[in-house]
N, CA, C and O atoms as a GROMACS GRO file, in nm:
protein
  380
    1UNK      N    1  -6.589  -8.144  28.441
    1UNK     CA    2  -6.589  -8.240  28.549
    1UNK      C    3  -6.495  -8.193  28.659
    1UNK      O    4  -6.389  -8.142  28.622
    2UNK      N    5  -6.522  -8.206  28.817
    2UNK     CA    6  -6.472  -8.133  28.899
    2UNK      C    7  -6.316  -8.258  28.909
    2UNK      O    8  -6.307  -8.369  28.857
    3UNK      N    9  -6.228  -8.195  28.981
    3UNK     CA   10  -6.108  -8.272  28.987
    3UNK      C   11  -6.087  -8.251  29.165
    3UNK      O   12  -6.073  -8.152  29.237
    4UNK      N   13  -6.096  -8.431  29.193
    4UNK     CA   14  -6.033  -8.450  29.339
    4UNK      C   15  -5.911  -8.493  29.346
    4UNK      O   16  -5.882  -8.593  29.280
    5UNK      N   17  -5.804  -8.422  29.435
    5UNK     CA   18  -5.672  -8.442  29.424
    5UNK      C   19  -5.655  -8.411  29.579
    5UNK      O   20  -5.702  -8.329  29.658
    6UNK      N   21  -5.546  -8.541  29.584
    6UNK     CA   22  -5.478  -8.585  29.729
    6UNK      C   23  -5.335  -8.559  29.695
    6UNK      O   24  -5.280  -8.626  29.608
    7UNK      N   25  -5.258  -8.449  29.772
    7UNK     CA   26  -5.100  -8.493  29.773
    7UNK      C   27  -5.047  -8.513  29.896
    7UNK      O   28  -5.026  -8.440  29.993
    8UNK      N   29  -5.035  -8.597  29.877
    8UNK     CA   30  -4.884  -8.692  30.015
    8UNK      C   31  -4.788  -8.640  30.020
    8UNK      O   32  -4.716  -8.675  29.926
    9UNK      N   33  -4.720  -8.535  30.115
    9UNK     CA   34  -4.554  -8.443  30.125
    9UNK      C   35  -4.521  -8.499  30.265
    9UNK      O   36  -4.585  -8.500  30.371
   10UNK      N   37  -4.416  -8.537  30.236
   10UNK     CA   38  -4.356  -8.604  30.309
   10UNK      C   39  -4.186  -8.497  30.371
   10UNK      O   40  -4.076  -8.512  30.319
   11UNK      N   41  -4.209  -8.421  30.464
   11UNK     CA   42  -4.062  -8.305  30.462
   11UNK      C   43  -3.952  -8.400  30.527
   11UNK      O   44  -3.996  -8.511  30.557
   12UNK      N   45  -3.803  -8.376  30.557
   12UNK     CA   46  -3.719  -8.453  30.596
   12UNK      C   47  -3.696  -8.336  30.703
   12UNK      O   48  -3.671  -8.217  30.683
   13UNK      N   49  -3.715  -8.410  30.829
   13UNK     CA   50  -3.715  -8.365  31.021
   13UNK      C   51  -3.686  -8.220  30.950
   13UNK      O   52  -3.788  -8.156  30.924
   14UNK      N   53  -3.555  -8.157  30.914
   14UNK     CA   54  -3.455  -8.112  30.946
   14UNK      C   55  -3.561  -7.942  30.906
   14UNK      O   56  -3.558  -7.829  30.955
   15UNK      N   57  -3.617  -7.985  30.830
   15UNK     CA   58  -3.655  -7.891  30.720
   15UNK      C   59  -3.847  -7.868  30.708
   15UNK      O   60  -3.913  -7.802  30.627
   16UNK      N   61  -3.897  -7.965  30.845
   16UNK     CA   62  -4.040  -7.920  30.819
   16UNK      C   63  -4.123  -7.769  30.849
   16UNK      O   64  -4.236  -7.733  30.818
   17UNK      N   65  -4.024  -7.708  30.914
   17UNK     CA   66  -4.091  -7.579  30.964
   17UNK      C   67  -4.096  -7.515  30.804
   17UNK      O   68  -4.185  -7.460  30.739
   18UNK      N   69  -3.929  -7.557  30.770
   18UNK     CA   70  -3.956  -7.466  30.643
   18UNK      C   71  -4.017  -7.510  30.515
   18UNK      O   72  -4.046  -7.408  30.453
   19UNK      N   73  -4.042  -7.591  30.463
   19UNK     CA   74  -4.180  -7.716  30.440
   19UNK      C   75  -4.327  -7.612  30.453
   19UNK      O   76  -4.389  -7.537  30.378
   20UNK      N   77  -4.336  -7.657  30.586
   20UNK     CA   78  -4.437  -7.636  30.634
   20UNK      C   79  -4.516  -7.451  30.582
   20UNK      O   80  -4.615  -7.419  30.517
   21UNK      N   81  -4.407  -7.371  30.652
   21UNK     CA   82  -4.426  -7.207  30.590
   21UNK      C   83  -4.454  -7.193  30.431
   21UNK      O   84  -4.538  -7.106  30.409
   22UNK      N   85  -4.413  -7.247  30.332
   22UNK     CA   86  -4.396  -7.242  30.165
   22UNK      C   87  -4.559  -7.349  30.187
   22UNK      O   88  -4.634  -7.324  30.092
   23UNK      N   89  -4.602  -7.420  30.254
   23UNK     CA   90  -4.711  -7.519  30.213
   23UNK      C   91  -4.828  -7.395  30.243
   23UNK      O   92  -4.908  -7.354  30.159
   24UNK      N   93  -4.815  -7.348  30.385
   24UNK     CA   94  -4.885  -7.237  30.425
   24UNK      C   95  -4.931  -7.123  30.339
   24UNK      O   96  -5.045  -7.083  30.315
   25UNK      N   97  -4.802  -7.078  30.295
   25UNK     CA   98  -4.841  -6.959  30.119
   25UNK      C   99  -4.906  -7.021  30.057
   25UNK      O  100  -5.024  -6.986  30.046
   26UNK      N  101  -4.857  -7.143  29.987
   26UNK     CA  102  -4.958  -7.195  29.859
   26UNK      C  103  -5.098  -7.203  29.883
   26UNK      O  104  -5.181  -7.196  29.791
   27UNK      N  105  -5.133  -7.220  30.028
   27UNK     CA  106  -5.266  -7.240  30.079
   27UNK      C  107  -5.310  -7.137  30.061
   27UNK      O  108  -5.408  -7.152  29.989
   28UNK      N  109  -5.284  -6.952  30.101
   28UNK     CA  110  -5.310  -6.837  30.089
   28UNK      C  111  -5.352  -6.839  29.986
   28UNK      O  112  -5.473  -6.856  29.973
   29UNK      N  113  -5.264  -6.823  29.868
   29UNK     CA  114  -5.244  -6.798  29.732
   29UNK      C  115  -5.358  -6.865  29.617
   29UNK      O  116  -5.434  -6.815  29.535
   30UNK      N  117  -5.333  -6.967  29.648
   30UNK     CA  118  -5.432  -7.143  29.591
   30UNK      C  119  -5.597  -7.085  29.605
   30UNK      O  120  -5.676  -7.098  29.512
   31UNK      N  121  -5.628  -7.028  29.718
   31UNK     CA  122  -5.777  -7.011  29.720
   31UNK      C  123  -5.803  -6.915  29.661
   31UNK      O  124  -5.925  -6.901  29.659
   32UNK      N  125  -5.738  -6.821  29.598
   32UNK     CA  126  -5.757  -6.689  29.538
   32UNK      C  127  -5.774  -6.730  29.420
   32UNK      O  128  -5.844  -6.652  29.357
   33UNK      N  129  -5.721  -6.867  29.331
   33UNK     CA  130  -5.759  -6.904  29.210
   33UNK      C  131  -5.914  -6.904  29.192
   33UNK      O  132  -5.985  -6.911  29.293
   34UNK      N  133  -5.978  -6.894  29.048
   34UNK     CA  134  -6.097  -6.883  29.019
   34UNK      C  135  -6.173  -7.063  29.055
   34UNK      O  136  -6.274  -7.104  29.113
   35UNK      N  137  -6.048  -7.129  28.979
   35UNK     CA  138  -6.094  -7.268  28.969
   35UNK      C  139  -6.082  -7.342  29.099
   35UNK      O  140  -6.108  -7.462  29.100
   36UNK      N  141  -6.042  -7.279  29.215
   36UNK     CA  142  -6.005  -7.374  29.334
   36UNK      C  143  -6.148  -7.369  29.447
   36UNK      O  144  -6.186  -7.285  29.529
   37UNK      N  145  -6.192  -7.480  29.413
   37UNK     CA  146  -6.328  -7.509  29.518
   37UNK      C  147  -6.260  -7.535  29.670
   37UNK      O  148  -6.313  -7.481  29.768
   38UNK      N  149  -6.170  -7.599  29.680
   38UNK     CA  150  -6.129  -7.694  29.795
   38UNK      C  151  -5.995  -7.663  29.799
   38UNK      O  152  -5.939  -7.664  29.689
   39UNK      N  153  -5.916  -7.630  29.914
   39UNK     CA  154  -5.754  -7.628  29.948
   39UNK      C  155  -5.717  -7.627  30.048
   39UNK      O  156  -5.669  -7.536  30.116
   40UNK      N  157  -5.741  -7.771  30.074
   40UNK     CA  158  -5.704  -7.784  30.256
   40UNK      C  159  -5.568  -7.851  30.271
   40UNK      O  160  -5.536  -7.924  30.178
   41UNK      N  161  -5.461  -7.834  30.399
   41UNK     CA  162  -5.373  -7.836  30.421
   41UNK      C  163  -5.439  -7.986  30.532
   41UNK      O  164  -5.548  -7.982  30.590
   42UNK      N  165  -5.356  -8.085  30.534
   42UNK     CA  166  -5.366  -8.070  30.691
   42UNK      C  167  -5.204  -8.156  30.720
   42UNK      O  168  -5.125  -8.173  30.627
   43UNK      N  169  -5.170  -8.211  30.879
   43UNK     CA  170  -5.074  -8.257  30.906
   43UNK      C  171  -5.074  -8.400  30.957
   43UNK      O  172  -5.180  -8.423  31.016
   44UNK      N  173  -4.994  -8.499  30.954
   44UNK     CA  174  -4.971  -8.573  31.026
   44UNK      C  175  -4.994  -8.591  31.170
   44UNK      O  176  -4.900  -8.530  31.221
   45UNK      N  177  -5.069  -8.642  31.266
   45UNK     CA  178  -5.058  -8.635  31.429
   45UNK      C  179  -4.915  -8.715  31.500
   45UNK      O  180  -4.831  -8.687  31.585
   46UNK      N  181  -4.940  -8.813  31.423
   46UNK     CA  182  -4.781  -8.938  31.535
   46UNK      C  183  -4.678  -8.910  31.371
   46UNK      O  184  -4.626  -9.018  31.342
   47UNK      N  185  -4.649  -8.819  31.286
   47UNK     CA  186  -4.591  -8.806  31.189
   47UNK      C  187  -4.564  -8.628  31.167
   47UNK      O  188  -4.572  -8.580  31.054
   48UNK      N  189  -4.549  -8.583  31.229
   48UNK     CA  190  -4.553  -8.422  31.162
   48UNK      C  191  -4.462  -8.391  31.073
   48UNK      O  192  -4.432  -8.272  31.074
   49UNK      N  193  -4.401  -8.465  30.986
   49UNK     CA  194  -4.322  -8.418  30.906
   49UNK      C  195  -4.428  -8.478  30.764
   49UNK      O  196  -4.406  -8.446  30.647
   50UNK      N  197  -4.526  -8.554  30.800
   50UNK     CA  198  -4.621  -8.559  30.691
   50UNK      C  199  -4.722  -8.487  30.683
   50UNK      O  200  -4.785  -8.481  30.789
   51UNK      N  201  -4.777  -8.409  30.571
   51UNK     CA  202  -4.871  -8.308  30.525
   51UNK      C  203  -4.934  -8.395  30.406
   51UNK      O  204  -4.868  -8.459  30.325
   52UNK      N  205  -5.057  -8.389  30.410
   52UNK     CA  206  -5.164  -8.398  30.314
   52UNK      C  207  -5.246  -8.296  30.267
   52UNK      O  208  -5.340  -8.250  30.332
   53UNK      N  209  -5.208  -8.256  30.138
   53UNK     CA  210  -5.351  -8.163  30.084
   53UNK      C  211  -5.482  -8.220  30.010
   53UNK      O  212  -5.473  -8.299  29.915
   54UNK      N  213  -5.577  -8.182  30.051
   54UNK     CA  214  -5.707  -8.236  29.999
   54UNK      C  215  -5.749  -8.137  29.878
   54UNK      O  216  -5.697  -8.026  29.879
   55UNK      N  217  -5.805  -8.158  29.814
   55UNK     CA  218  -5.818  -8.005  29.721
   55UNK      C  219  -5.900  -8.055  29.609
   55UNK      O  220  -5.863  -8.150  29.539
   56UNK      N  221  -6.043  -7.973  29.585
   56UNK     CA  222  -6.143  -8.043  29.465
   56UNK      C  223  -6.104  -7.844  29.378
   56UNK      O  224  -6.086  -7.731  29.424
   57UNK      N  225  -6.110  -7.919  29.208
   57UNK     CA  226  -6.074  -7.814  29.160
   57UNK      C  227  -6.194  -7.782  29.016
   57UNK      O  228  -6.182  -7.860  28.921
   58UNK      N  229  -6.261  -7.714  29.010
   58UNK     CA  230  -6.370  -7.676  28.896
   58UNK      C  231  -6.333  -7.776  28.786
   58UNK      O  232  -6.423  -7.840  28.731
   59UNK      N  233  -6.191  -7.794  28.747
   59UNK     CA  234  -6.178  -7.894  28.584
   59UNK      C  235  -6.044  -7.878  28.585
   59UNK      O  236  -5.974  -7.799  28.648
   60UNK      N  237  -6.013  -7.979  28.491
   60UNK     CA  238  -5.889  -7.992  28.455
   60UNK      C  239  -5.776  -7.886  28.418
   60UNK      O  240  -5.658  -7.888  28.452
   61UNK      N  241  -5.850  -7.785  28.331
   61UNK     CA  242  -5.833  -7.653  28.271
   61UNK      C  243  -5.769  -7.579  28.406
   61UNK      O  244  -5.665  -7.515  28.392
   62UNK      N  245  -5.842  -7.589  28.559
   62UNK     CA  246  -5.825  -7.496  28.617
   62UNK      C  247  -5.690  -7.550  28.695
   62UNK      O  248  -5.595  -7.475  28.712
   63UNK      N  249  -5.689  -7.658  28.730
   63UNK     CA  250  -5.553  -7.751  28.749
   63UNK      C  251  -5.442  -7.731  28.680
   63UNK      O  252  -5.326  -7.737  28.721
   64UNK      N  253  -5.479  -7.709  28.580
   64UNK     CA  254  -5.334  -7.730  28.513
   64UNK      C  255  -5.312  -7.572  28.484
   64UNK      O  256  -5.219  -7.549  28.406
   65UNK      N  257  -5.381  -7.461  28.533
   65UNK     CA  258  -5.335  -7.320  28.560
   65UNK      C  259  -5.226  -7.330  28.647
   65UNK      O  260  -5.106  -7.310  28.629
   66UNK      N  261  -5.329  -7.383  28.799
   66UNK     CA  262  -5.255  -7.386  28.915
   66UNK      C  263  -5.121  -7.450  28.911
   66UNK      O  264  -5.033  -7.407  28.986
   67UNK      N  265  -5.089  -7.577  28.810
   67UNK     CA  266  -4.992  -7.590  28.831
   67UNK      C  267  -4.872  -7.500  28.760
   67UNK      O  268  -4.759  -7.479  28.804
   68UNK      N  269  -4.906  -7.472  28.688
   68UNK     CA  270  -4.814  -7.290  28.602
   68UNK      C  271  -4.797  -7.201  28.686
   68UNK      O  272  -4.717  -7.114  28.655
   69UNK      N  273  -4.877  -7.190  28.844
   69UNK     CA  274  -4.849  -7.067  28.918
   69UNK      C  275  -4.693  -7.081  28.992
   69UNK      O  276  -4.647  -7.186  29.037
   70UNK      N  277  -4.617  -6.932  28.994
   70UNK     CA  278  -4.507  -6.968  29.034
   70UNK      C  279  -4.522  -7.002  29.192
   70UNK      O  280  -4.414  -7.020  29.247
   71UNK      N  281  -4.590  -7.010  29.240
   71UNK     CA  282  -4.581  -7.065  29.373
   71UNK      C  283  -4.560  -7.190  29.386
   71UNK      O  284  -4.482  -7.227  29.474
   72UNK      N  285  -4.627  -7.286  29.301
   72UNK     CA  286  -4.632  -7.419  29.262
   72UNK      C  287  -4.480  -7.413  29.202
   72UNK      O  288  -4.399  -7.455  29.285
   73UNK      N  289  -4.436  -7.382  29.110
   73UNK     CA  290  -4.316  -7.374  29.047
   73UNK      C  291  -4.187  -7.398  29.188
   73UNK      O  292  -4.098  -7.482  29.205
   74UNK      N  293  -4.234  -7.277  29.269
   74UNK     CA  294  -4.072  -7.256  29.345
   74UNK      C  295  -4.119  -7.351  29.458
   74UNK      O  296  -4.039  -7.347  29.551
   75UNK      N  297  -4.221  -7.433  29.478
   75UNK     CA  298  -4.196  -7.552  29.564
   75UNK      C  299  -4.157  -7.653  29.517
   75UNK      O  300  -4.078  -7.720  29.583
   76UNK      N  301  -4.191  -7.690  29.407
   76UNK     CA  302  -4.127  -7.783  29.330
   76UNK      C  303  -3.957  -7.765  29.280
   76UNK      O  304  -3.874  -7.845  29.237
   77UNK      N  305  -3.954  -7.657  29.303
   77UNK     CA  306  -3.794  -7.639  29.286
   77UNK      C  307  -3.726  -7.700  29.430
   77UNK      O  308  -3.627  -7.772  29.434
   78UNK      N  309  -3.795  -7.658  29.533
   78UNK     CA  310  -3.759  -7.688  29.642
   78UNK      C  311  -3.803  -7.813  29.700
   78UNK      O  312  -3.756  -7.819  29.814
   79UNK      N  313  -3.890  -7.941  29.667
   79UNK     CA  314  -3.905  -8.043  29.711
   79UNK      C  315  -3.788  -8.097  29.709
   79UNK      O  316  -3.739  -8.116  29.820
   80UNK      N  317  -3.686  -8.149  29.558
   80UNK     CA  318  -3.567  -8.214  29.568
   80UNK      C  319  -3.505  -8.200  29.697
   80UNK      O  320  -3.476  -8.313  29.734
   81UNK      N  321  -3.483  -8.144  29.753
   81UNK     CA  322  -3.342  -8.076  29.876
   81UNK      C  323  -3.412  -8.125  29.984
   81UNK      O  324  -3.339  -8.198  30.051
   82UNK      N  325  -3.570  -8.109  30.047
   82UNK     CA  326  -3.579  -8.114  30.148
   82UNK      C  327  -3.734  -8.176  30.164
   82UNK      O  328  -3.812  -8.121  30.242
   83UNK      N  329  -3.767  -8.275  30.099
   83UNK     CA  330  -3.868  -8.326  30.120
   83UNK      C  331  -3.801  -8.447  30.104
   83UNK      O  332  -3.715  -8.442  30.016
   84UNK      N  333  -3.816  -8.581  30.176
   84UNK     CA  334  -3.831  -8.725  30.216
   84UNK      C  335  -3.812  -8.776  30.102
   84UNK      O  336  -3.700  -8.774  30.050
   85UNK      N  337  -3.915  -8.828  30.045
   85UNK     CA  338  -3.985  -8.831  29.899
   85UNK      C  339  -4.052  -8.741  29.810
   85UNK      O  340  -4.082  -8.625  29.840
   86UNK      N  341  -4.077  -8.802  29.689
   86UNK     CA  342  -4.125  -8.727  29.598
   86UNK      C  343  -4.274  -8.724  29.625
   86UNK      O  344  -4.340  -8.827  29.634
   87UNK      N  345  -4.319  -8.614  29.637
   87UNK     CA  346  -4.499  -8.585  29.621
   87UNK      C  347  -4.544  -8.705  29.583
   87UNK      O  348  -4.490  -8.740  29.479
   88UNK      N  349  -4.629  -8.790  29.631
   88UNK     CA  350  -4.767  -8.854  29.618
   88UNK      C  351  -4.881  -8.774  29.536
   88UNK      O  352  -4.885  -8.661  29.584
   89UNK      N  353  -4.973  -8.786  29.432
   89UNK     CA  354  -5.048  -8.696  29.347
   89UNK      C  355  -5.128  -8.776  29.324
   89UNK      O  356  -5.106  -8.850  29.228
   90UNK      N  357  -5.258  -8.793  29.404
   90UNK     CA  358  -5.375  -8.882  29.361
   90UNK      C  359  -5.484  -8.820  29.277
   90UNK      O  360  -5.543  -8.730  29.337
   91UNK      N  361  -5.522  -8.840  29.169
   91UNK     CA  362  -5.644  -8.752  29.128
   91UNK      C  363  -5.727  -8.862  29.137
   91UNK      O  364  -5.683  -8.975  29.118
   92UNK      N  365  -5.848  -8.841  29.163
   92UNK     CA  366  -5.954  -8.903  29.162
   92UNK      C  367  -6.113  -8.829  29.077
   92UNK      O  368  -6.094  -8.734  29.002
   93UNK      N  369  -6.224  -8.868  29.092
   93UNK     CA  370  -6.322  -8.838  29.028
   93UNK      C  371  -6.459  -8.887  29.182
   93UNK      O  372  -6.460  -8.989  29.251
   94UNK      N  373  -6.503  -8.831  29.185
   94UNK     CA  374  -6.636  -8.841  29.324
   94UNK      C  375  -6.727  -8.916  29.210
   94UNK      O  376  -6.747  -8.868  29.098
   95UNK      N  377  -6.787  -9.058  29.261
   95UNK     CA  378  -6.863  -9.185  29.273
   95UNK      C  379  -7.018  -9.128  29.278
   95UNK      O  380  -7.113  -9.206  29.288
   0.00000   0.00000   0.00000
């Protein structure tokens, strides 16, 4: 079953460029996975320190690779310090 997933990143002013560059790699990186159908970035308009990724993924199996990749790893090391809040992580299923 395919997996639809929304994350809500929220960067703090100080720190969205650099936010923003590490969101940019994962985007590179992310589509090179076997299991990644979908890996869109996008931004906030009256908010630019908010980023939303859209992203449909082959199965669960292939999700929970991606989240083992160290790219995923060293942003998550780095959300604490300089993101707002904590990631938003919607999974959903298409109706």
């Amino acid at each position: 079953m395919k997996i639809y997933l929304t994350a809500i990143i929220k960067s703090k002013p100080e720190f969205r460029e650099e936010v923003l560059a590490q969101l940019q790699e994962m985007v590179v990186s992310t589509r090179k996975e076997a299991a990644c159908l979908q890996y869109d970035l996008h931004q906030g308009i009256t908010d630019e320190n908010l980023f939303v990724f859209y992203e449909i993924w082959q199965d669960e199996a292939g999700l929970a690779l991606h989240n083992e990749q160290p790219y995923i790893k060293a942003f998550g090391a780095m959300a604490a310090d300089k993101l707002a809040a904590t990631p938003e992580i919607l999974l959903t299923k298409l109706l």
